[in-house]
N, C-alpha and C positions, 0 to 999 in steps of 0.2 A: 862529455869527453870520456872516453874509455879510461881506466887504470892501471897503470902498469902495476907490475906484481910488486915491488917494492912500496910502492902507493897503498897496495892493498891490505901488504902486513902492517906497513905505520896506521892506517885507520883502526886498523882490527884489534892493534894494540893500544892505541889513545881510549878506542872505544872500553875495552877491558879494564884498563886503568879508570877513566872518567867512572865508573860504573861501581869500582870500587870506595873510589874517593865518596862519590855520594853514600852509598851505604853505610859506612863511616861516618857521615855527615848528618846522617839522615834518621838511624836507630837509636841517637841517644833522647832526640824528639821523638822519634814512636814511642820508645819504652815508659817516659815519662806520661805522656797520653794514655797508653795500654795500664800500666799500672795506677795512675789516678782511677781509673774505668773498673779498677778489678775487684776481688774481695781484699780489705785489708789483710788478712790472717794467709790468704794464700800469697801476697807479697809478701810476707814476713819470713816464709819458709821456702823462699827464693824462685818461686815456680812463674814468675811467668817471665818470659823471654821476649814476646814478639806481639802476641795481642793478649785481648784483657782477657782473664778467667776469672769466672765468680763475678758477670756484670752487675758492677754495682754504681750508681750513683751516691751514696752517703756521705762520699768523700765534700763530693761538691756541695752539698746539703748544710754538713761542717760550716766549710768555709765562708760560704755569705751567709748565716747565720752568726757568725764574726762579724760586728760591730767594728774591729778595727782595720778588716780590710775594704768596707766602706769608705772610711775614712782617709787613706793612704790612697783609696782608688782616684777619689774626688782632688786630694792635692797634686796625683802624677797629672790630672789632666789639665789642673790649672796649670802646669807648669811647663804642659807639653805645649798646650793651645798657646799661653801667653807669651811663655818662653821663645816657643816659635815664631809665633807674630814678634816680636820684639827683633827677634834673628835676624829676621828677614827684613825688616825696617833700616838696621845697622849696617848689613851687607849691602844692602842698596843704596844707602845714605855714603858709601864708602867706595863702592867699585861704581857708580856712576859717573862719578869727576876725572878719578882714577884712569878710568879710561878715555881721556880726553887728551890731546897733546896739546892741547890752547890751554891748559892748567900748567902753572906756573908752578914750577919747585914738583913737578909730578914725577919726576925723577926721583927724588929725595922722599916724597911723601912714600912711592911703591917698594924703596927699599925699605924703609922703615917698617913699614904692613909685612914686609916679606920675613926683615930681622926678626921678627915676635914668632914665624914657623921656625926657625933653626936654637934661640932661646928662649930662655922661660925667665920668670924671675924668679921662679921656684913656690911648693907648697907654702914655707913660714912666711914669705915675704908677703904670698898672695890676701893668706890668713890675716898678717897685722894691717894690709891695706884696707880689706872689709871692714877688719873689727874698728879704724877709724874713720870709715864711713855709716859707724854704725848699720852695719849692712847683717851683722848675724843672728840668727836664730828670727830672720827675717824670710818672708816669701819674696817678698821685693829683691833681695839680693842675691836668692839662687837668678829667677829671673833674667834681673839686667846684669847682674855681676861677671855671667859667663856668656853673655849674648853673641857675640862674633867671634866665627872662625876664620882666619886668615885665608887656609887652604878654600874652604869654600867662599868668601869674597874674590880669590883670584879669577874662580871657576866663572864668575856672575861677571867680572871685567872683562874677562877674554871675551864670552859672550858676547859682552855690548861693543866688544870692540871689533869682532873680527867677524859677526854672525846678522849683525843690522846696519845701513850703507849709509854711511856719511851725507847724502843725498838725502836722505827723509828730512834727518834732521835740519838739512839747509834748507831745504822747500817750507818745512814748518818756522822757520826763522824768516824766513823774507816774508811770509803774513803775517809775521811778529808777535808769534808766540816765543814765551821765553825757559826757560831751561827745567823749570818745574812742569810746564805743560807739556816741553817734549815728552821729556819723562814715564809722567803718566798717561798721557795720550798717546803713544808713542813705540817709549823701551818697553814699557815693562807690557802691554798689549802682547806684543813682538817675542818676547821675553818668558813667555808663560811654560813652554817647558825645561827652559833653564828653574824657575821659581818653584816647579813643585818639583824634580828631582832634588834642590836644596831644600822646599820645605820636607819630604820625605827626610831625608838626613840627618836635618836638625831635630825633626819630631823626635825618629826614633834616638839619638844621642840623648835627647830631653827625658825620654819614656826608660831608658836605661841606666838613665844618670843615678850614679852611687855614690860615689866617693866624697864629693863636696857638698851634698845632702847629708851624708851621714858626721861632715865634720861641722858644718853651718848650724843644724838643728840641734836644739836640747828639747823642745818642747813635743812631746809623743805625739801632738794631733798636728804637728808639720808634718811628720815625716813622709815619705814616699811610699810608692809600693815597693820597689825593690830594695830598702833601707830595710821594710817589715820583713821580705822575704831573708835578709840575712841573718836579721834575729830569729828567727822560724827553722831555717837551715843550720846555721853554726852553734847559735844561743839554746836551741831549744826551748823553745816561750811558750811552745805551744799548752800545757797542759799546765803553765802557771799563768797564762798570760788571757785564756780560755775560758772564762769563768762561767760554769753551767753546761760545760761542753762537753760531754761524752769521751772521755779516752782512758776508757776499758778497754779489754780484748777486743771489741767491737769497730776500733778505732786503730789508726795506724800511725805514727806522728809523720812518718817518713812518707806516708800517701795522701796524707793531710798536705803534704808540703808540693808533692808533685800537682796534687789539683790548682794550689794557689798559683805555681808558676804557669799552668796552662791558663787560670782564669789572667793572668796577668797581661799573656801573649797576644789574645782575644782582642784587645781593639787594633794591634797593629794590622793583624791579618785580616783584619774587616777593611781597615784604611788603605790598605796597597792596592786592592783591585780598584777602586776608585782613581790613584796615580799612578797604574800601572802606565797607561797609553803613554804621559807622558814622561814619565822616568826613564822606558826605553827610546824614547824622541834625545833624553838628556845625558846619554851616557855619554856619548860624544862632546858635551856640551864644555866651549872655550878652545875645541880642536881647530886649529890653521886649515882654514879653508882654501881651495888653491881658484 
C-alpha cells in the first residue's frame, strides 16, 4: 500500500525516536563490555568511550581466579534451575483448576490469587513469617519462600482457558482418563510456549534476585552473584576481599567490577536463543482469542 505523506513523516519520526531510545539503551551495555576489554589505566583516565582501547583480558583473568565468584556463580544457578522448576510446579498446580468453571468457590479462589497482585503483606511481616518457618539463612527458603507469581499464574490460566478446547479434555474424559493425566498428557503438551515464556521470566527474576537474598542470607557461601556484585560495586571488597590478587596500578577495581557484571550476564544470553522461538510464540500468551 502506498503512504501517504503524513504516514511518511510519523514513520520517519518513530523511526528516529526508536533509534534513539535504543542507543540509550543500548551504550551503557557496550561501555561496560568495552571497558571490561580495555586497559585498566586507560579506563581510569576516562578515555574510552565506545570500544575497548588497550585490549586487554586480565580483567577477566582476575575475576575467575576469585574463588568467591565461583561460589556465588554455583548458588545463583541452584536457585535459578531449582527456583524455577519449583515456579513453575506452583503456577501450574494453581492456574490449572483455576481455570476450570466446574471448580467450586473459583470465583473466590481467583479473587484471592488476584488480592495478593494489588497487596502485599509487606517486607517485616514477610521477614517474621520465614523466620518462624525457619526458613532463613536457608537455600530451601529463597527457593520455595518466593516461588509464585500471581501475575504470571494469571498469564498460565488464561492460557489454559481460552488457548486449549474444552473438547480435548472431554474426549480424554469419556476414555477415563482423569484430571492428572489430562493435564500432563494434554495441557501442558499444548501449553509448551505459554511454559518457557514463564520459565524465561522466572529464570531470569531468580538470576536477578537481590533484595531477599541479601536479607535471607548471613552465611558468605549462600550468597548470590548479584548479592557479591553489590559488595564489589558499593562496598568495595574488592582489594580486602581478594587475597593474593593483584590490585596495583595494574589493576582497576572499577573494571574488575565491569568484567564480573559481564561474566554475570553470560548464561542468560546463552539461555534465550534456546527460548527464543518460543517466547515470541508467548507474548501473546492468555490473549482472548476471537
Amino acid at each position: 500500500m502506498r503512504q501517504t505523506k503524513g504516514e511518511k513523516i510519523f514513520y520517519a519520526i518513530n523511526n528516529v525516536l526508536l533509534m534513539i531510545i535504543s542507543i540509550i539503551s543500548l551504550y551503557p551495555l557496550l561501555y561496560v563490555l568495552s571497558a571490561s576489554l580495555s586497559d585498566p589505566e586507560i579506563v581510569a583516565m576516562g578515555k574510552v568511550w565506545l570500544l575497548p582501547k588497550g585490549f586487554s583480558i586480565k580483567n577477566y583473568i582476575e575475576v575467575l581466579n576469585y574463588d568467591g565468584i565461583w561460589t556465588a556463580y554455583g548458588n545463583t544457578i541452584i536457585y535459578a534451575v531449582f527456583g524455577t522448576a519449583f515456579s513453575l510446579l506452583t503456577t501450574i498446580c494453581l492456574a490449572y483448576p483455576l481455570s476450570k468453571k466446574r471448580l467450586r468457590g473459583q470465583a473466590f479462589f481467583t479473587f484471592f490469587a488476584a488480592f495478593t497482585m494489588w497487596f502485599s503483606a509487606g517486607m517485616i511481616p514477610t521477614f517474621l513469617n520465614m523466620q518462624s518457618l525457619n526458613l532463613l539463612d536457608s537455600r530451601i527458603g529463597l527457593i520455595i519462600g518466593f516461588s509464585l507469581n500471581s501475575f504470571y499464574m494469571f498469564i498460565m490460566r488464561n492460557y489454559f482457558a481460552s488457548s486449549i478446547p474444552d473438547s480435548l479434555e472431554e474426549s480424554a474424559k469419556i476414555d477415563g482418563a482423569n484430571d492428572l493425566y489430562v493435564l500432563i498428557r494434554i495441557y501442558l503438551p499444548l501449553a509448551l510456549p505459554c511454559l518457557a515464556t514463564l520459565a524465561l521470566y522466572y529464570m531470569v527474576d531468580r538470576w536477578n534476585g537481590y533484595l531477599w537474598a541479601s536479607i535471607i542470607f548471613k552465611t558468605e557461601s549462600k550468597l548470590p552473584l548479584q548479592v557479591l556484585i553489590k559488595k564489589l560495586i558499593l562496598d568495595s571488597t574488592w582489594a580486602a576481599s581478594m587475597d593474593g590478587v593483584d590490585t596495583s596500578a595494574n589493576f582497576n577495581l572499577e573494571t574488575l567490577t565491569y568484567a564480573t557484571i559481564v561474566v554475570s550476564v553470560i548464561p542468560m544470553l546463552a539461555v534465550y536463543p534456546w527460548l527464543q522461538k518460543y517466547f515470541v510464540k508467548g507474548l501473546t500468551v492468555g490473549a482472548v482469542k476471537g
